[in-house]
C-alpha positions in Angstrom: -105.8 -87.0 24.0 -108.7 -84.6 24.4 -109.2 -81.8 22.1 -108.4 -79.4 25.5 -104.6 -80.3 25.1 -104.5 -79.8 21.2 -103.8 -76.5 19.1 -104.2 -75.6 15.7 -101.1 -74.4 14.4 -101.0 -72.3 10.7 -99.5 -73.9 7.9 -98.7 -70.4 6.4 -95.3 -68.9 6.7 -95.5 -65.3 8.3 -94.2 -62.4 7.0 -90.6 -61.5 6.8 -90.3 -58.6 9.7 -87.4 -56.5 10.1 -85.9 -56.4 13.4 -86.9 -53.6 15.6 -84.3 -50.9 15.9 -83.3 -48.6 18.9 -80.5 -45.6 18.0 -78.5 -45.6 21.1 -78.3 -42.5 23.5 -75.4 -40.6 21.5 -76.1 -42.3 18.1 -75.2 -45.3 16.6 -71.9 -46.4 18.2 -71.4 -49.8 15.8 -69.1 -48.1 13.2 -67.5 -44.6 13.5 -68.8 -42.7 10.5 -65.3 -42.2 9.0 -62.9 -44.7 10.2 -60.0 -44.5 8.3 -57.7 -46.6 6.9 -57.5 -49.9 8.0 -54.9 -51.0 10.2 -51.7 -52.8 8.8 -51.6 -56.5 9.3 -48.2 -58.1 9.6 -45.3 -57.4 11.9 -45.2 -53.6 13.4 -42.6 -51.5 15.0 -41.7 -52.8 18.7 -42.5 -50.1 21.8 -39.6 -49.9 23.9 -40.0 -50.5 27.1 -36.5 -50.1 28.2 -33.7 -48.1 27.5 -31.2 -49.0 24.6 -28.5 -51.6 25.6 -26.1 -48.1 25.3 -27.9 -46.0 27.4 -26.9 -45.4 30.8 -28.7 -47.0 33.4 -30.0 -44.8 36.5 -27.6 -44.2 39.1 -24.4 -43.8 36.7 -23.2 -40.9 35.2 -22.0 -41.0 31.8 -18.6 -40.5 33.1 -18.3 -43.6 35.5 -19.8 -46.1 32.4 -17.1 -45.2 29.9 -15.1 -45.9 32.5 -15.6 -49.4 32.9 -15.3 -52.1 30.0 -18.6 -54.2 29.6 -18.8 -57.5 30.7 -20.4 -60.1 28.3 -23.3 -62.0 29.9 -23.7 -66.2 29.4 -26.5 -68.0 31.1 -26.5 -70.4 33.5 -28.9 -73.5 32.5 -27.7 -76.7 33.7 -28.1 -77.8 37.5 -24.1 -78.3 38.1 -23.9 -74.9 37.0 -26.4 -73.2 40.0 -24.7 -75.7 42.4 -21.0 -74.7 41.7 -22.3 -71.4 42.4 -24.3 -72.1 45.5 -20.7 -73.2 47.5 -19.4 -69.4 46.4 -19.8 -66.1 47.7 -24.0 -64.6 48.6 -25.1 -61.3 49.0 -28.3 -61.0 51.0 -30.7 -57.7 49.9 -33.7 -57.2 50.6 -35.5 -57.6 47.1 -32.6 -60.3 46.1 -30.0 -62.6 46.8 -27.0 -62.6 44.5 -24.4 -65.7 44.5 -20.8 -65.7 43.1 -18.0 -67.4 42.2 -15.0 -67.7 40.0 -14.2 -70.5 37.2 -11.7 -72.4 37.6 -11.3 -71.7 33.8 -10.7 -68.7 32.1 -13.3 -66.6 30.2 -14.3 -63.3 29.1 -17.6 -63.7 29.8 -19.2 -63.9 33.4 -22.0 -66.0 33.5 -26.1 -65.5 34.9 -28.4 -67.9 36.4 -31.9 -66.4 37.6 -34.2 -68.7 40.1 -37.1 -68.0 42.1 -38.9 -70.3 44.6 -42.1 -71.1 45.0 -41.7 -69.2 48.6 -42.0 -65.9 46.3 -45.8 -67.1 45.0 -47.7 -68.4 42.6 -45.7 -68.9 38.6 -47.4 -65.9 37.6 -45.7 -64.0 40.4 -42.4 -66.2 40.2 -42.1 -65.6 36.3 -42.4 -62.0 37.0 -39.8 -61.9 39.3 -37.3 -63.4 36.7 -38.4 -61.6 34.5 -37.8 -58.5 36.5 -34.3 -59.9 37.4 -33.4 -60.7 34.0 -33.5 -57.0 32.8 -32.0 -55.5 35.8 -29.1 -57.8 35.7 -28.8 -57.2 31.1 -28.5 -53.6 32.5 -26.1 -53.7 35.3 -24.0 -56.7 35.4 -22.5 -55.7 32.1 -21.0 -52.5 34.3 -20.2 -54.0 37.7 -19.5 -57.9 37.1 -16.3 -59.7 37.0 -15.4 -61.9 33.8 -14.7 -65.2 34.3 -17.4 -65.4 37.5 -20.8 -66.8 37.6 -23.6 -65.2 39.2 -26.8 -66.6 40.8 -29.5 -64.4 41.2 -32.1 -65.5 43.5 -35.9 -63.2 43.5 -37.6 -62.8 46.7 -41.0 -62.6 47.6 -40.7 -58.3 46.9 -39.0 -58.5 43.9 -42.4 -58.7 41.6 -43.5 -56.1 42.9 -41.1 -53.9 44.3 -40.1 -50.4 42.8 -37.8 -51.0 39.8 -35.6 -48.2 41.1 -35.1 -49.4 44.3 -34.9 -52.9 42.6 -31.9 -51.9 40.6 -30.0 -50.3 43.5 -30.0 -53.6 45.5 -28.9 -56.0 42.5 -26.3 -53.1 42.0 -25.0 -53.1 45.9 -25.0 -57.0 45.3 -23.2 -57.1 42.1 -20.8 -53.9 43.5 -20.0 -56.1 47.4 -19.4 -59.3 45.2 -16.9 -57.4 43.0 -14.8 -56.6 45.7 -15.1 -59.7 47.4 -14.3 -61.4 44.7 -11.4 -59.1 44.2 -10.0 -60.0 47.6 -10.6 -63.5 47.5 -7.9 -63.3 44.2 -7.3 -66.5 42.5 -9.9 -68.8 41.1 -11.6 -71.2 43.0 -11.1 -75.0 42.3 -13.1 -77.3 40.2 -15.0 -80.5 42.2 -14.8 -83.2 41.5 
C-alpha cells in the first residue's frame, strides 16, 4: 500500500464534550415543571360506556319496562344450536336479520346466538358488528323476547357502522314482529331428529 492510502490516527482519547443543547420554541417540553403525583398503577375504575343493565333503553318509557318481566338471556354456541334456529321464523331489517324459534323444551330463559359473514368485511369489521349486536340485543331482548325461544341474530354489512339509534330500533322491530309471530304460531315446535 502506498503511504497516499494511509492515515495517521491519534492514540489520545479526546475530551469528554457535552452534548450540544437547543431549548425548544416554548421551553423545554421533556418534563412539565410540576407534574404531580404519579399515576396509580394497578386496576382503576371502569368508564361506562353504556347505560346500567336497569336503565331504560331509548325508545321506552319507564312505564312500558315495568311493565314487562325481563327475559333471562343464554347463548347459543354449538352448531346444532344456530341450525335448529335457521328452520324457524327470520326477520329481515335492514342493519340485521333476526331468526326464532321455540324449544321443544321448556325454559325460562330465551336463548342468543350472534354471527356475521364474511359478506359484512374484513374480522375487524365483522367483530365489530357482533360486538355491536351483542349490546343491542343485552339491552333489548331482555324486554321484548319470549322465554323458552332461541334467537339468531345475523349483522349485515351496515351494522358496523350504522347509527346505534337506528341500530336498536331495527333489532327492536325484529325482536317486537318475532314476538308476535311467535305468539301466533302457539305451541312449541318439535325436536329433529
Amino acid at each position: 500500500m502506498t503511504r497516499v492510502h494511509q492515515t495517521d490516527f491519534s492514540t489520545q482519547q479526546p475530551e469528554a464534550q457535552a452534548a450540544p443543547w437547543f431549548p425548544f420554541a416554548h421551553g423545554d417540553e421533556e418534563r412539565p415543571e410540576n407534574p404531580g403525583p404519579a399515576p396509580q398503577q394497578g386496576p382503576q375504575a371502569a368508564l361506562r360506556l353504556a347505560p346500567a343493565r336497569d336503565s331504560v333503553t331509548p325508545g321506552h318509557t319507564p312505564a312500558q319496562a315495568s311493565n314487562l318481566t325481563p327475559v333471562a338471556i343464554e347463548r347459543l354456541r354449538a352448531r346444532r344450536e344456530f341450525l335448529h334456529v335457521a328452520a324457524g321464523l327470520s326477520e329481515r331489517r335492514k342493519l340485521v336479520v333476526v331468526q326464532a324459534r321455540r324449544r321443544a323444551e321448556p325454559r325460562n330463559a330465551a336463548g342468543a346466538g350472534f354471527t356475521a359473514t364474511r359478506k359484512v368485511g374484513g374480522s375487524v369489521i365483522r367483530n365489530r358488528a357482533r360486538r355491536r349486536l351483542r349490546e343491542a340485543v343485552r339491552l333489548i331482548l331482555p324486554l321484548h323476547g319470549v322465554a323458552g325461544a332461541d334467537y339468531v341474530f345475523i349483522a349485515r354489512q351496515d351494522t358496523g357502522a350504522a347509527p346505534w339509534g337506528r341500530l336498536l330500533d331495527d333489532v327492536e322491530i325484529a325482536l317486537l314482529s318475532l314476538r308476535r309471530r311467535l305468539a301466533a304460531d302457539g305451541a312449541p315446535s318439535p325436536a329433529r331428529g
